[in-house]
C-alpha positions in Angstrom: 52.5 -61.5 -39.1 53.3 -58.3 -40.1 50.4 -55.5 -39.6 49.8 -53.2 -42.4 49.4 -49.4 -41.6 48.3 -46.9 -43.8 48.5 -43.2 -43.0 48.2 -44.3 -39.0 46.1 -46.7 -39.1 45.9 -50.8 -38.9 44.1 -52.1 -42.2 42.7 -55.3 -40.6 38.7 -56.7 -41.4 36.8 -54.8 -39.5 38.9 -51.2 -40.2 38.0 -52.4 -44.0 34.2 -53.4 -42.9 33.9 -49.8 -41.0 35.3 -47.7 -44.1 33.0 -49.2 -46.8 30.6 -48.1 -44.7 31.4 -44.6 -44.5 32.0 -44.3 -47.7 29.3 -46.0 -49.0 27.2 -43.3 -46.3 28.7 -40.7 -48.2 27.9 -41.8 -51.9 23.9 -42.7 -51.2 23.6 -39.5 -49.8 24.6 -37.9 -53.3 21.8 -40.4 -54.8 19.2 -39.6 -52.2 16.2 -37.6 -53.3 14.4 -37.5 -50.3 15.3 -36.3 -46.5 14.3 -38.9 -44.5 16.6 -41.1 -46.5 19.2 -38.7 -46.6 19.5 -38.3 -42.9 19.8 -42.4 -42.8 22.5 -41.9 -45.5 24.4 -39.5 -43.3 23.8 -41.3 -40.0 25.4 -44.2 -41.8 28.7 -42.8 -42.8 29.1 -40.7 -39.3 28.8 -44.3 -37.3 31.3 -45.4 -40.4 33.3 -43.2 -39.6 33.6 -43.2 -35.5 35.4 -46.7 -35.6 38.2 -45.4 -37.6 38.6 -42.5 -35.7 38.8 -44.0 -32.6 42.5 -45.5 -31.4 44.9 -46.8 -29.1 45.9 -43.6 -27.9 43.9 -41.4 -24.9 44.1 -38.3 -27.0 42.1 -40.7 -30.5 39.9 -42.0 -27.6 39.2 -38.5 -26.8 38.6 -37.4 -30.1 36.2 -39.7 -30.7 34.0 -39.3 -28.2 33.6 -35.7 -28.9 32.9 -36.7 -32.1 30.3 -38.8 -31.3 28.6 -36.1 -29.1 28.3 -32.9 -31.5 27.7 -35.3 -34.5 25.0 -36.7 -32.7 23.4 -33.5 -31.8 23.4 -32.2 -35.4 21.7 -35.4 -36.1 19.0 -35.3 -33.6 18.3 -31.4 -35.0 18.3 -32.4 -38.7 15.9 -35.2 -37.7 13.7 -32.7 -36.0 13.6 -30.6 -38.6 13.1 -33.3 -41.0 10.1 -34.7 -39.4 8.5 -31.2 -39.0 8.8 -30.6 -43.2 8.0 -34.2 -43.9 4.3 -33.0 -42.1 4.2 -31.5 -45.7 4.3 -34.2 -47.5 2.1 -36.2 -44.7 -0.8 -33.5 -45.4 -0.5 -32.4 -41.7 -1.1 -28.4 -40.6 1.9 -27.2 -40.6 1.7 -23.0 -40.5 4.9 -21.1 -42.3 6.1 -20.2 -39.0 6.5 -23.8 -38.5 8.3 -24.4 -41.7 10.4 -21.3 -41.5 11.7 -22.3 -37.6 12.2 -26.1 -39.3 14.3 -24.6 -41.8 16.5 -22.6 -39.2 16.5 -25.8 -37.0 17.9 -27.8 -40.0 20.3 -25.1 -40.9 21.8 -25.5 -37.4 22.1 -28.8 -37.6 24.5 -28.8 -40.8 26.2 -26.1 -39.4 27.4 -28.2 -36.0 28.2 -31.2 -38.4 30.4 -29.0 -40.7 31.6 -27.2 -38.0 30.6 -23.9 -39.5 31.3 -20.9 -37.2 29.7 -20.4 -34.3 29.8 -23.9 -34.2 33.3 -24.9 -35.0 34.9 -25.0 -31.4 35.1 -29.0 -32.0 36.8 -29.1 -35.2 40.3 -28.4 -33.9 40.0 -29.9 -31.2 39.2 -33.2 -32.6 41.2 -32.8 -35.7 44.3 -32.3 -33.5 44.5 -35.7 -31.8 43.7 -37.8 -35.4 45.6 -40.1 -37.6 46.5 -38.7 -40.9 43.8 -41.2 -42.4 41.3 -39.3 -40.3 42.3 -35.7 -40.9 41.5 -36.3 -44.4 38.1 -38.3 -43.6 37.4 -35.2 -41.5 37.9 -32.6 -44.3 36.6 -34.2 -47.3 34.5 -37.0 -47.0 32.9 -36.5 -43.7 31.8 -33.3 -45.3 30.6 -34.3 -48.7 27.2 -35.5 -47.5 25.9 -32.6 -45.7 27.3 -30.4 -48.1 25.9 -31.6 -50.7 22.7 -32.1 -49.0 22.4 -28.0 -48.4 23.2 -27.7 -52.1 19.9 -29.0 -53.1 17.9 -27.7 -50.2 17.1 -24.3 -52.1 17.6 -21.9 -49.0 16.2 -18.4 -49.9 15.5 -15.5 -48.3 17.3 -14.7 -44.7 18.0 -18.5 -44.2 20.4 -18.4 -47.0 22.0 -15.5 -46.0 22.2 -16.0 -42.3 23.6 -19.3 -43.5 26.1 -17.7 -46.1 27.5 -15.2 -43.6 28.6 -17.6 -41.2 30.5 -19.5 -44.2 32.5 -16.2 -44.9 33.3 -15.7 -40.8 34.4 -19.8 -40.6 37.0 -19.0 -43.5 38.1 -15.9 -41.2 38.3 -17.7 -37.9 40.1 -20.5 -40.2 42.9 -17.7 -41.3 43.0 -16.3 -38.1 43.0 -19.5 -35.8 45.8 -21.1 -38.2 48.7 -17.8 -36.8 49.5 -19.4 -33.5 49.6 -22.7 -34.4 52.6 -25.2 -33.7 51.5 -28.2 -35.2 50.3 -29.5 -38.2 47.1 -31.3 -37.4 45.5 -28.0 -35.4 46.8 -26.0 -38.3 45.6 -28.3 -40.9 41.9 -27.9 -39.1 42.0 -24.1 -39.3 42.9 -24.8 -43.0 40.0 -26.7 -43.2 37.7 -24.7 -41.5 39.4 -21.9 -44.3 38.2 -24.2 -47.2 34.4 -24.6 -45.4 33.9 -21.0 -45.9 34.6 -21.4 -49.6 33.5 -24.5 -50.9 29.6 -23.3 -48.5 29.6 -20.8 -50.8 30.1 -22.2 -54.0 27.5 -24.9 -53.1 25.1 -22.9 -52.2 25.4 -21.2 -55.8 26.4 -24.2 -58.0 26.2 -28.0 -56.9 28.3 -29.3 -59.9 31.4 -26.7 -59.6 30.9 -28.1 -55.8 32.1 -31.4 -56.9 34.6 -30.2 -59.3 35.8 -27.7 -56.3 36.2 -31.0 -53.9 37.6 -33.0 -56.1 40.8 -30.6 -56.7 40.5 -30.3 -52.9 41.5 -34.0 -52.5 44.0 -34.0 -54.6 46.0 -31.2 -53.1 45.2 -32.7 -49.8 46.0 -36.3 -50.2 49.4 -35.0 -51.6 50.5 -33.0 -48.4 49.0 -35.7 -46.4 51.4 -38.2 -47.8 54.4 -35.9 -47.2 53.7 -35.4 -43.9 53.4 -39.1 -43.0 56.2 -39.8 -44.8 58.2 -37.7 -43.0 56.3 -38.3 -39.8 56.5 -34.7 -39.8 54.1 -33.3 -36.5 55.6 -29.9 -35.8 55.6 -26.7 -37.9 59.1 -26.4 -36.8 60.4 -29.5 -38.7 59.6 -27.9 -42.2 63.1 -26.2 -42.3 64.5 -29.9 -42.0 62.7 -31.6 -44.7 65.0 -30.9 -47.3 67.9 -32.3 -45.6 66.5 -35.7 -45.2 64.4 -36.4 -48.8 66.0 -34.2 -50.7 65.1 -30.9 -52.5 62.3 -32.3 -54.5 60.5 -33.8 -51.9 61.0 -30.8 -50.2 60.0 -28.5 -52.9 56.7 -30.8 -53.3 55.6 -30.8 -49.6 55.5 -27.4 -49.0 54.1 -26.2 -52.4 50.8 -28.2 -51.4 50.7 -25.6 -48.3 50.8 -22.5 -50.5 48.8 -24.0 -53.1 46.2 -24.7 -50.6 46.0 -20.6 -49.8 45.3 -20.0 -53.7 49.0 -18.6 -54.7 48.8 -18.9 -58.7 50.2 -20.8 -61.0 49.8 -23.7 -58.6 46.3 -26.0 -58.7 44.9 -24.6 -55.7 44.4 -21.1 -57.3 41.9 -22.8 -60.1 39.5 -24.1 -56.5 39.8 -19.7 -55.1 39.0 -19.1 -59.1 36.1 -21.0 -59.2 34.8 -18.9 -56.1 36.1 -15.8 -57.5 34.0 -16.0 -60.5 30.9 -17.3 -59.1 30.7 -14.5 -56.1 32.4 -11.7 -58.2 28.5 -10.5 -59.6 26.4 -11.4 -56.8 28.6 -11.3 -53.6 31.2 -9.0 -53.9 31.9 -8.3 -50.2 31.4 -12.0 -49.1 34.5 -12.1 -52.1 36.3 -9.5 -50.9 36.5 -11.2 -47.2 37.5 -14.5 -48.7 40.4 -13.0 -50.3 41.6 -11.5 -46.9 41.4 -14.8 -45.4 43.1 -16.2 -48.1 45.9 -13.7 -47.9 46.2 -14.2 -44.2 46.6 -17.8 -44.8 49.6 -17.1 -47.8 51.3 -15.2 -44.9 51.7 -17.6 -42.6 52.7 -20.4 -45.1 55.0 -18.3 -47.1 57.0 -17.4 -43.8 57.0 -21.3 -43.3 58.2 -22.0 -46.8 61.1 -18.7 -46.9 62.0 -20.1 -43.3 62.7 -23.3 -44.5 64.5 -21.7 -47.6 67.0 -19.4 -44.8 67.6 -22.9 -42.8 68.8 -25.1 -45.9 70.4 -22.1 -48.2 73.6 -23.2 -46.8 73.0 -27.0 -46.6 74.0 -29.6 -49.0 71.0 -31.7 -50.9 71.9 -35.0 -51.8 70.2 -36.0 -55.2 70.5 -40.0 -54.1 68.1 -38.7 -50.9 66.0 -37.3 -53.8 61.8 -37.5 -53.9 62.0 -40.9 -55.0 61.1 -43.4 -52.1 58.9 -46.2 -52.5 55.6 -45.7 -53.8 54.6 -43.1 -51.3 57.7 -41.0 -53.2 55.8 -42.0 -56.5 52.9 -41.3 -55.8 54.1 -37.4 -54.1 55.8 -36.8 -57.6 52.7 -37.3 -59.1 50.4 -35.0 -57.0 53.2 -32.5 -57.2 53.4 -32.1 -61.2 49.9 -32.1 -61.3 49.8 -29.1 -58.2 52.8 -27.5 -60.6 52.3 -28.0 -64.1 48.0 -28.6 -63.8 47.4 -25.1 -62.5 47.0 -23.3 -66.4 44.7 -26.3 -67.5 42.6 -26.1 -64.2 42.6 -21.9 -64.2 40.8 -22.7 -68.0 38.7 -24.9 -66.7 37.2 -23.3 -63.8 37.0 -20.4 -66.2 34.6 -22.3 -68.8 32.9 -24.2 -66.1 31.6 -20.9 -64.6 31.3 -18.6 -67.8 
């Protein structure tokens, strides 16, 4: 019988059993009101998750492990700090130096399972040895939950901002650490860790544009996900050659979800940098005014991908017949690419009138 892979990995029973389960971590933490069941919530979609990260190859093995090691201490510091605030609720004595070192205890903890500088030395190196499938898990999902968890937390005072400035220096180690990259999946975790720095900052000022943020995340995501897997593409170097295998729409489509990713307008991506924009341009400006250097940084590096590319296949011939069109992975990449091309005014509006 024929095995069914998807993005990497084997759909079989129990690949199916371990994924409703992280998902279904993820979505009863955004129902969770209180932080005992939170933490469950998250524990949940993390051992969820592990199963479908782990594979037949050493470096997955690997991966997983490490996984499984920082994930686990992030958990046994949120339950700490949990327990400690829950003493609250419990009527126990608990003195506001108590509740103020809980609150930096829990901070830490997120921060090791986002992977929020100084914390993110894990990220790429776990990232780098994962299925496709898992890359995405990694960035969206796998990040949902604790996100949205320090949304609704109401930091104030030095907590928030210790908490906010490490957001802005993740986005500029994730611009930085994405220059000397080689291959996708390392460079794909620096773009990740890139995106951290934004979307902590808009959830820590807005839970619902956090959402709406993510969500146009995905999209962009799953849609240079499905390039890259249908190309089997690894290596930055192989970007010139796309073009000569697909076609020049499939070309065209895979690497506009790189720069739209960076924020270039009119594509999609620049209604997610938007959103920021217009939520940290009053209260934040410097925080802003770092983001857009990391986001510049990152255009760089793409756009000299993309105009390399555009130098190796000037003086090739595209055949139409190879066009965009392959299967329903080609229909499904001409879908996410009209909506990264032609959605961009809509979304721009709508970030606008979200925000103002």
């Amino acid at each position: 019988m024929e095995k069914c892979v998807v993005w990497g990995m084997v759909l079989n029973p129990s690949f199916i059993v371990f994924f409703v389960m992280s998902l279904l971590g993820t979505i009863l933490v955004l129902l969770s009101s209180g932080l005992l069941g939170m933490w469950i919530c998250l524990e949940l979609g993390f051992f969820g998750f592990i199963p479908l990260l782990n594979g037949k190859t050493v470096g997955e093995n690997e991966s997983a492990v490490k996984y499984f090691v920082v994930q686990s201490i992030g958990s046994g510091l949120l339950l700490f700090s949990f327990l400690i605030i829950s003493g609250d609720y419990l009527m126990l004595e608990v003195s506001s130096t108590q509740r103020v070192l809980s609150e930096i205890v829990m901070v830490l903890g997120f921060m090791v399972k986002l992977g929020v500088f100084p914390m993110h030395f894990w990220f790429p190196s776990v990232m780098s040895s994962a299925s496709w499938l898992s890359c995405f898990w990694l960035s969206i999902t796998q990040k949902l939950g604790p996100f949205w968890a320090l949304g609704g937390l109401g930091l104030s005072g030095m907590v928030l901002s210790g908490l906010m400035s490490a957001m802005v220096f993740t986005s500029v180690v994730g611009a930085f650490g994405g220059l000397a990259q080689v291959q996708f999946r390392p460079l794909l975790a620096y773009s990740s860790l890139g995106q951290t720095g934004w979307i902590g900052l808009v959830v820590m000022l807005s839970s619902e544009l956090f959402l709406y943020y993510i969500v146009l995340y995905s999209l962009l995501l799953v849609g240079l996900l499905l390039g890259l897997n249908s190309l089997n593409s690894y290596s930055v170097s192989s970007v010139a050659g796309w073009g000569l295998g697909k076609g020049l729409l499939f070309w065209l489509f895979s690497c506009s979800f790189f720069i739209s990713l960076s924020g270039l307008p009119p594509l999609a991506g620049f209604a997610m940098k938007l959103l920021g924009v217009l939520l940290l341009a009053a209260q934040y400006p410097l925080y802003l005014f770092i983001l857009i250097g990391t986001s510049m940084v990152s255009l760089y590096y793409y756009l000299s991908m993309f105009i390399s590319s555009v130098v190796y296949v000037g003086g090739s011939k595209f055949v139409v017949s190879d066009g965009v069109v392959v299967g329903s992975v080609g229909g499904f990449l001409i879908v996410f690419g009209i909506m990264n091309w032609l959605g961009g005014l809509p979304m721009f509006m709508l970030s606008a009138v979200l925000v103002l």
